[in-house]
N, C-alpha and C positions, 0 to 999 in steps of 0.2 A: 558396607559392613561385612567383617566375616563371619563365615558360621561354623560354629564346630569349637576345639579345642586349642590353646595350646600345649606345646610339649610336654609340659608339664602337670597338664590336667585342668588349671585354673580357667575359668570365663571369656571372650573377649567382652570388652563393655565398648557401647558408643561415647567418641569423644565428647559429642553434644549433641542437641539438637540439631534439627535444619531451622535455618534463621527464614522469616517471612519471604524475602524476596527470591528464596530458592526452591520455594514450594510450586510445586506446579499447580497451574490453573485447573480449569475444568474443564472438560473435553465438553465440544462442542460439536453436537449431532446433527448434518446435513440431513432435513427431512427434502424429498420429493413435494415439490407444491408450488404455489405464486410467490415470486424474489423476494424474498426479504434477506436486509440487510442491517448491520448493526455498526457503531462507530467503536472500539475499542483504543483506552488507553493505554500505551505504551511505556517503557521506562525509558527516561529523558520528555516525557511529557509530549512524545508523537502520538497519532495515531495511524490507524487501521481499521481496515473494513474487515467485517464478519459477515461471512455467511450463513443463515440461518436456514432458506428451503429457498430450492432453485427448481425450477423447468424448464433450462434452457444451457447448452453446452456448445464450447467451440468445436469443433470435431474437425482434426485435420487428416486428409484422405492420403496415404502416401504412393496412391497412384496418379493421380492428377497433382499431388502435393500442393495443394490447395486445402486453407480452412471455411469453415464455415461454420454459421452457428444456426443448428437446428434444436426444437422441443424433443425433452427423456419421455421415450413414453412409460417406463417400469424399470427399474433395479434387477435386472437377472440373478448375478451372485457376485455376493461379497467374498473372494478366496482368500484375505486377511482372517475373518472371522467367520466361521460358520453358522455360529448364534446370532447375526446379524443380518436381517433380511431386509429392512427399507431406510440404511444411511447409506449416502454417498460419501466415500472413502475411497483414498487412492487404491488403484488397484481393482474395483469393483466396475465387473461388466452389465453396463447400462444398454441400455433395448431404444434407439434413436427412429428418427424417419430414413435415417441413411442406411441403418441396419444397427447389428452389436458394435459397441465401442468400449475400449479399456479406458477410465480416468488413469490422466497421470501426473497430477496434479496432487496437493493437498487443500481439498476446496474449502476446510476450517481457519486452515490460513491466510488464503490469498483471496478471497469473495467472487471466487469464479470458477468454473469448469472447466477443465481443458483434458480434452480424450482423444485417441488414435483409434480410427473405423481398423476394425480385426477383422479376417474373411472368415 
């Protein structure tokens, strides 16, 4: 929608609503914890896996460039948001047994973690 005028001085108005199926859901907060997971439905009647709270992350090294999945031990910083201190969100550097790692994944989407060890 626009904002502001036009040339003439009058409104813009919205054509309509948003219709049901163009509404976005609701964000779904990766907590630090024991896996859980959730089954979500899809439109076409598929589904998908949710992640709700994970402590456990692939982490691929790209000096042996080898993965591996080791335990998060803490959320360092979320640089998406800075009012955000304990969700995992792409982007957010996680504290591993291997060391610091960037997620680069979207773990609300996909029911998994997947990160690159950063020196």
């Amino acid at each position: 929608m626009r904002t502001g005028r036009k040339i003439s001085g009058g409104k813009y108005h919205k054509q309509r609503k948003k219709k049901l199926y163009e509404m976005p859901g609701m964000p779904v907060n990766i907590k630090l914890g024991e896996i859980k997971k959730k089954k979500q439905r899809t439109r076409g009647g598929e589904f998908r896996i949710v992640l709700l709270s994970t402590n456990k992350a692939n982490i691929f090294n790209p000096k042996t460039k080898k993965p591996q999945v080791v335990n998060i031990k803490s959320i360092t910083d979320v640089p998406s948001n800075r009012y955000v201190k304990d969700v995992l969100v792409k982007g957010a550097i996680i504290d591993t047994e291997l060391g610091k790692a960037r997620i680069t994944n979207r773990p609300g989407q996909e029911g998994n973690v997947q990160a690159v060890l950063i020196e």
